[in-house]
TIRO-2110 file (N, C-alpha, C; in Angstrom, 1 decimal):
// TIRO-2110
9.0, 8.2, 0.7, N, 1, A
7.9, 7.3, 0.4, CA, 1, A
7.9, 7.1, -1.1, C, 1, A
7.6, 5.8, -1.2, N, 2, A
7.3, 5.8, -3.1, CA, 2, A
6.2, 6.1, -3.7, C, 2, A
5.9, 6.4, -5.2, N, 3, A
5.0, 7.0, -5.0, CA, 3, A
5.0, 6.0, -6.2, C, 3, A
3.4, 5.6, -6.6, N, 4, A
3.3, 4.1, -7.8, CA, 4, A
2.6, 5.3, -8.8, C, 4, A
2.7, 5.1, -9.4, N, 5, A
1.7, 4.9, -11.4, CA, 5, A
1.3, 4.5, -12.0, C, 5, A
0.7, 4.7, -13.1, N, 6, A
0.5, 3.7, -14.2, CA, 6, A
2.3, 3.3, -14.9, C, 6, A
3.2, 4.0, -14.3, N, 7, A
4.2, 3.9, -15.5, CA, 7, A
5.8, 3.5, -14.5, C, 7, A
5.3, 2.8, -12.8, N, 8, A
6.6, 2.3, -12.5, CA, 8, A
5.4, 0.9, -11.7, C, 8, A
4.1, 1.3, -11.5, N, 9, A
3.6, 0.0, -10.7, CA, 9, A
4.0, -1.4, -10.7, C, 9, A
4.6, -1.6, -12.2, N, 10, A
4.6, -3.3, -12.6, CA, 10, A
6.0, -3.4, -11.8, C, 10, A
7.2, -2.7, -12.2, N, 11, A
8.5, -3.1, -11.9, CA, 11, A
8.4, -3.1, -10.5, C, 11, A
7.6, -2.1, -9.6, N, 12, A
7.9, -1.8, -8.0, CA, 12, A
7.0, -2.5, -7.7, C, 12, A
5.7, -3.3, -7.6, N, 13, A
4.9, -4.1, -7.4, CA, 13, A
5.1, -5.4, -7.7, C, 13, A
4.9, -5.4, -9.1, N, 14, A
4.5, -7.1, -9.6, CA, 14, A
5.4, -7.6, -10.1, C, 14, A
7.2, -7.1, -9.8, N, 15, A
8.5, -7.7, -10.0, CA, 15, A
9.2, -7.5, -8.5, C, 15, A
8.4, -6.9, -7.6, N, 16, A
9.0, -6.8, -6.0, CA, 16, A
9.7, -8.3, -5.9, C, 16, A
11.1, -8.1, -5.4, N, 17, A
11.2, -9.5, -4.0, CA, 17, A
11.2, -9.6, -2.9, C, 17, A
10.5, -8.2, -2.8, N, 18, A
9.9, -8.6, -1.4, CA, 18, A
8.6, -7.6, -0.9, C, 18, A
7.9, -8.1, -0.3, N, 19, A
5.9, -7.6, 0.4, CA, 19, A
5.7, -6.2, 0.0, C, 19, A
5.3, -6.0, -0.5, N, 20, A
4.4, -4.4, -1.3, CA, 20, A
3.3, -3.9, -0.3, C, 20, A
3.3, -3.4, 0.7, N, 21, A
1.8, -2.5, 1.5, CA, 21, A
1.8, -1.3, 0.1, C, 21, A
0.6, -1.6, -0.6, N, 22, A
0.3, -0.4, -1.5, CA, 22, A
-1.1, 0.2, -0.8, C, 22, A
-0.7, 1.8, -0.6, N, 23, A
-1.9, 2.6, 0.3, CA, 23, A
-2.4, 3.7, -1.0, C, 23, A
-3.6, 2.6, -1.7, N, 24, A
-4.5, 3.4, -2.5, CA, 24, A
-5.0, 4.4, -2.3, C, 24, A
-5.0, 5.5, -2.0, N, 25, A
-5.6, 7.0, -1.3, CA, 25, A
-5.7, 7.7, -2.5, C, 25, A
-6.5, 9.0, -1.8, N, 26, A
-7.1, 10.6, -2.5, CA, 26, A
-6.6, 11.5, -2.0, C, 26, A
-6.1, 12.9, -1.8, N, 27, A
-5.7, 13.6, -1.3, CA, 27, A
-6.5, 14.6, -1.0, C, 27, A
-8.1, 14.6, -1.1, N, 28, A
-9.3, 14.8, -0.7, CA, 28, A
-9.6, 14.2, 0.5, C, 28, A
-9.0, 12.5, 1.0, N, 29, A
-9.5, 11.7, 2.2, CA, 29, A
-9.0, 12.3, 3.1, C, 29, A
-9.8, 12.4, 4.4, N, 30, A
-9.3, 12.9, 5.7, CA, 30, A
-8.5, 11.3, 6.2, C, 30, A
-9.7, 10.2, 6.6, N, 31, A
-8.6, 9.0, 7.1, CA, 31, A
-7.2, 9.2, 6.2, C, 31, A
-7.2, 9.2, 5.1, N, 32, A
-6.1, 8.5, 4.4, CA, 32, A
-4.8, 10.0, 5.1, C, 32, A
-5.0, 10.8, 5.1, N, 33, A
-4.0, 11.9, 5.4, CA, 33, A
-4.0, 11.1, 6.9, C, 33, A
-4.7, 10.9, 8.0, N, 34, A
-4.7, 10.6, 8.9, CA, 34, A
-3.5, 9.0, 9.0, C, 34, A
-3.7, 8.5, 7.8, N, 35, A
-2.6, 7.1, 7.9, CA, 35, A
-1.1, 7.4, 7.5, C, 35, A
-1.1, 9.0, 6.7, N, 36, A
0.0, 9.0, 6.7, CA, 36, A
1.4, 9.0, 7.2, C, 36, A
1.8, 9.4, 8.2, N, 37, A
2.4, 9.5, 9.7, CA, 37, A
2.7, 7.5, 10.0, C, 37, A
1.3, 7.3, 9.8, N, 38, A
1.8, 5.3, 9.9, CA, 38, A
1.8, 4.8, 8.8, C, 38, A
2.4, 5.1, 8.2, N, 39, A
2.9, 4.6, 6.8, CA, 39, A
4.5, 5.0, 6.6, C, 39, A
4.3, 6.2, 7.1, N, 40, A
6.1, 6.6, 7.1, CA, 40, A
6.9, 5.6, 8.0, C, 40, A
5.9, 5.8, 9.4, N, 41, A
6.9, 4.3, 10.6, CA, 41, A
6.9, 3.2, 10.0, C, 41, A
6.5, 3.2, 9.6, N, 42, A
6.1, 1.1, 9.0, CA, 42, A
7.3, 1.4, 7.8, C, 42, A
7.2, 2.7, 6.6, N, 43, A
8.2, 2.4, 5.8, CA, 43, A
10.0, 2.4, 6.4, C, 43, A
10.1, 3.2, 7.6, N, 44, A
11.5, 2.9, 8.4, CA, 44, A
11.6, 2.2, 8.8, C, 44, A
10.4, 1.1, 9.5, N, 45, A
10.9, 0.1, 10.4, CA, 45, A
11.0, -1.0, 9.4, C, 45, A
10.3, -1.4, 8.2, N, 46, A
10.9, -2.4, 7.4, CA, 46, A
11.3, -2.1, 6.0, C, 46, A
12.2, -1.3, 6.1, N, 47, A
13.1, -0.8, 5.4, CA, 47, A
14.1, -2.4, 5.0, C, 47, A
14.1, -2.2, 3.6, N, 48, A
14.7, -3.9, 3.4, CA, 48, A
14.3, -5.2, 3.3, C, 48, A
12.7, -5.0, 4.0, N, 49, A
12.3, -6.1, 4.3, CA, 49, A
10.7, -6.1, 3.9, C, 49, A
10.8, -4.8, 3.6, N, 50, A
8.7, -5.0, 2.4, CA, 50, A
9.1, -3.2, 2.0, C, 50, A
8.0, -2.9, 1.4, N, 51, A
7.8, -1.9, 0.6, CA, 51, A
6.9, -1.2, 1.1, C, 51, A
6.6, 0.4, 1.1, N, 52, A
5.4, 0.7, 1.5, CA, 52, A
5.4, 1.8, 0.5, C, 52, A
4.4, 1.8, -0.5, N, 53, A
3.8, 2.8, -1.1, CA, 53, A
3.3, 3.3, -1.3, C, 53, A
2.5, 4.3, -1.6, N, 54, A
1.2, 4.9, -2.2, CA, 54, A
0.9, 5.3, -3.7, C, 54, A
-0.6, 4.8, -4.0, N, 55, A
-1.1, 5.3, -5.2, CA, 55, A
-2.4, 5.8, -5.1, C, 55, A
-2.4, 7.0, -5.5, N, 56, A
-2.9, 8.3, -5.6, CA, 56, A
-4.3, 8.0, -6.8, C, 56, A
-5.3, 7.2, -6.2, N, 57, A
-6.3, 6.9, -7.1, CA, 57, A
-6.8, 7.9, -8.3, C, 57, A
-6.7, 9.0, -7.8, N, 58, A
-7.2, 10.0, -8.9, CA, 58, A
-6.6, 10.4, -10.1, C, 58, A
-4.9, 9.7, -9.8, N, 59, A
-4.3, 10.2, -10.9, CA, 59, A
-4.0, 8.4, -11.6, C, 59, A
-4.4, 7.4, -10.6, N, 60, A
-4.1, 5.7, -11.3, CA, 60, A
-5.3, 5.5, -11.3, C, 60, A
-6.9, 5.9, -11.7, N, 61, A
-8.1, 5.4, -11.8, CA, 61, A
-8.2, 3.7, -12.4, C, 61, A
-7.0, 3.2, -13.1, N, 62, A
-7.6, 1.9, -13.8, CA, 62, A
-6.7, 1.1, -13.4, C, 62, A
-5.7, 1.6, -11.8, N, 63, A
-4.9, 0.8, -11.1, CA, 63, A
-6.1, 0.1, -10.1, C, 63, A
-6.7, 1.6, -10.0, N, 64, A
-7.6, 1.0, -8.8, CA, 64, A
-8.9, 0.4, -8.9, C, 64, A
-9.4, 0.5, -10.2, N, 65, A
-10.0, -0.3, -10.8, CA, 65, A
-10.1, -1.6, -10.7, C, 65, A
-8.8, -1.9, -11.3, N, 66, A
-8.2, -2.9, -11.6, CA, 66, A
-8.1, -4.3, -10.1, C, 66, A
-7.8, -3.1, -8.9, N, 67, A
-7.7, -3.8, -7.4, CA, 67, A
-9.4, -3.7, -6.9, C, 67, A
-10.4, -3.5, -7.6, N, 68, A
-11.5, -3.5, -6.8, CA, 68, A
-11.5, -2.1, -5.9, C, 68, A
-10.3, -0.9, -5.8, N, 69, A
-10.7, -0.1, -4.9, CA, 69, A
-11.9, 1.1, -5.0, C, 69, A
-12.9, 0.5, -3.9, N, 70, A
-14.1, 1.9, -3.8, CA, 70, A
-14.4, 2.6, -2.6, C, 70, A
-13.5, 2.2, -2.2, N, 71, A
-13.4, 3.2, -0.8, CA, 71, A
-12.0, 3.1, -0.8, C, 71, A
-11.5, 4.7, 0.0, N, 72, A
-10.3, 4.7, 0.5, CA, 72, A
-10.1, 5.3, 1.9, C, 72, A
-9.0, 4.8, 2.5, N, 73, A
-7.8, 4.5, 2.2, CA, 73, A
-8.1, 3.2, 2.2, C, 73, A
-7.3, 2.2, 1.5, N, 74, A
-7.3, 1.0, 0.8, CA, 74, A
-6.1, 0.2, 0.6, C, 74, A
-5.7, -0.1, 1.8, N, 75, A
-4.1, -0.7, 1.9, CA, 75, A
-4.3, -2.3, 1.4, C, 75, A
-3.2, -1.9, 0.1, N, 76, A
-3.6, -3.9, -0.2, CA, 76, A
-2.2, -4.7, -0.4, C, 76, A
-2.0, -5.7, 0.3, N, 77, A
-0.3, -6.3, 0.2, CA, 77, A
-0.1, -7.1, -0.8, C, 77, A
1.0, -7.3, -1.6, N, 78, A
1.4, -7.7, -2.4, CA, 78, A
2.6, -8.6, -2.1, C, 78, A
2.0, -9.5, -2.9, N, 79, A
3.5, -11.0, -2.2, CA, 79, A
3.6, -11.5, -3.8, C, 79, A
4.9, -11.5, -4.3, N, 80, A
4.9, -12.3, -5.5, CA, 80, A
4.4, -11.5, -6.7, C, 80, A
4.1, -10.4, -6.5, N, 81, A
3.4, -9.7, -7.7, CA, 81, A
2.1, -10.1, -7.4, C, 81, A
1.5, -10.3, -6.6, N, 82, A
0.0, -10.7, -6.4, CA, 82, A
-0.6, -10.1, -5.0, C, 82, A
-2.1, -10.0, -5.2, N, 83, A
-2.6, -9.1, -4.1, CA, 83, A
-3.0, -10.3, -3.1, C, 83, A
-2.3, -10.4, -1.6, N, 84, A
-2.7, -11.2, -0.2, CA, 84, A
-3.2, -11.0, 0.7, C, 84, A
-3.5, -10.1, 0.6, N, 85, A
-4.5, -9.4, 1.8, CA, 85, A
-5.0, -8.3, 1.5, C, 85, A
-5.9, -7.3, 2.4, N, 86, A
-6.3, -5.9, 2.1, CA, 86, A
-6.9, -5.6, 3.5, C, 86, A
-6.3, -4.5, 3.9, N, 87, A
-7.3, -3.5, 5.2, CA, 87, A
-7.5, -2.1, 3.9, C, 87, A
-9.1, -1.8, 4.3, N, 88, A
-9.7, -0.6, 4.4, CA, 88, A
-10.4, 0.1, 5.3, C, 88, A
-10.1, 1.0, 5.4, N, 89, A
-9.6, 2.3, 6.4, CA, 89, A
-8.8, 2.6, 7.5, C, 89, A
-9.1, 3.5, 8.2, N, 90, A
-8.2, 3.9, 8.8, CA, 90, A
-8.1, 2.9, 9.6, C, 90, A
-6.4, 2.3, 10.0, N, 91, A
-6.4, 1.5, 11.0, CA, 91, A
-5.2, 1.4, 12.1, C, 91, A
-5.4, 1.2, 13.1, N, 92, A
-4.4, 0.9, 14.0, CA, 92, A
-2.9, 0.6, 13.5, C, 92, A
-1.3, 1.3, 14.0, N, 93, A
-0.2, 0.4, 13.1, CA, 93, A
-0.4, -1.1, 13.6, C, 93, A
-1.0, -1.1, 14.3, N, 94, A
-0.5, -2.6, 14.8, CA, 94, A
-1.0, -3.9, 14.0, C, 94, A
-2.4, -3.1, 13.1, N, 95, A
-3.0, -4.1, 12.1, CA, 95, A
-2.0, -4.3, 11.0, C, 95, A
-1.9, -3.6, 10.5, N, 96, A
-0.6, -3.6, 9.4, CA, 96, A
0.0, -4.4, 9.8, C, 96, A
1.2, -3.9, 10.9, N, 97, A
2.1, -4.6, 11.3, CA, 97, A
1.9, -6.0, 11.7, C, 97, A
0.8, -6.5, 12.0, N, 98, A
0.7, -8.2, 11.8, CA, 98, A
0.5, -8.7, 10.6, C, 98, A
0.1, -8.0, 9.6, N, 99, A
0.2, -8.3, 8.2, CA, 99, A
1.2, -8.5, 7.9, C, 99, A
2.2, -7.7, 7.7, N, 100, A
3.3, -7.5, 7.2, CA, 100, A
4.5, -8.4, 7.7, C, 100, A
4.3, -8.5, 9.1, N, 101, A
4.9, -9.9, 10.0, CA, 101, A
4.8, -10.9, 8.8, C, 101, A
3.7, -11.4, 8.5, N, 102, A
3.1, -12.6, 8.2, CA, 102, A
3.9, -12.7, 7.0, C, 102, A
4.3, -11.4, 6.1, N, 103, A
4.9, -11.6, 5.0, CA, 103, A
6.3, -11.6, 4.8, C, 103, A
6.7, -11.1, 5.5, N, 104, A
8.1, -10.8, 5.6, CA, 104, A
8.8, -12.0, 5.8, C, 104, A
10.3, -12.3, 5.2, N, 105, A
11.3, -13.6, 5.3, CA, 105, A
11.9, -13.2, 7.2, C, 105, A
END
């Protein structure tokens, strides 16, 4: 799993060429531990073809600032270096996975 910062976000986000699911979480959140498990399938099954990472709000406070995140978990997609969508909380894989359809070549 990748893990984002303040100090690789830009290059692995906002220079991706291809769909970013960034999963804003706390390691205090029960949902967000709960998504983890569907975050690992989603990162095998489009392996090559989008990105799935996490950033760890407590340690990137002015990443998530920066995204509007005030609740977590806080999955937000990135196309182009830009944010296109967003699910918050815990959700079914199947939500994601139509998201990520939508972005993917």
């Amino acid at each position: 799993m990748l893990y984002l910062n303040n100090n690789n976000f830009e290059q692995e986000v906002m220079h991706s060429d291809v769909p970013v699911l960034v999963d804003f979480f706390a390691t205090w959140c029960g949902p967000c531990q709960m998504m983890g498990p569907v975050l690992e399938q989603l990162e095998a099954e489009y392996a090559g073809k989008a990105k799935i990472a996490k950033l760890d709000i407590d340690q990137s406070m002015e990443l998530a600032q920066r995204y509007n995140v005030m609740s977590v978990p806080n999955m937000i997609f990135f196309q182009g270096g830009k944010p296109v969508d967003a699910v918050i909380g815990a959700v079914p894989p199947a939500i994601l996975k139509n998201k990520l359809n939508q972005l993917v070549k």
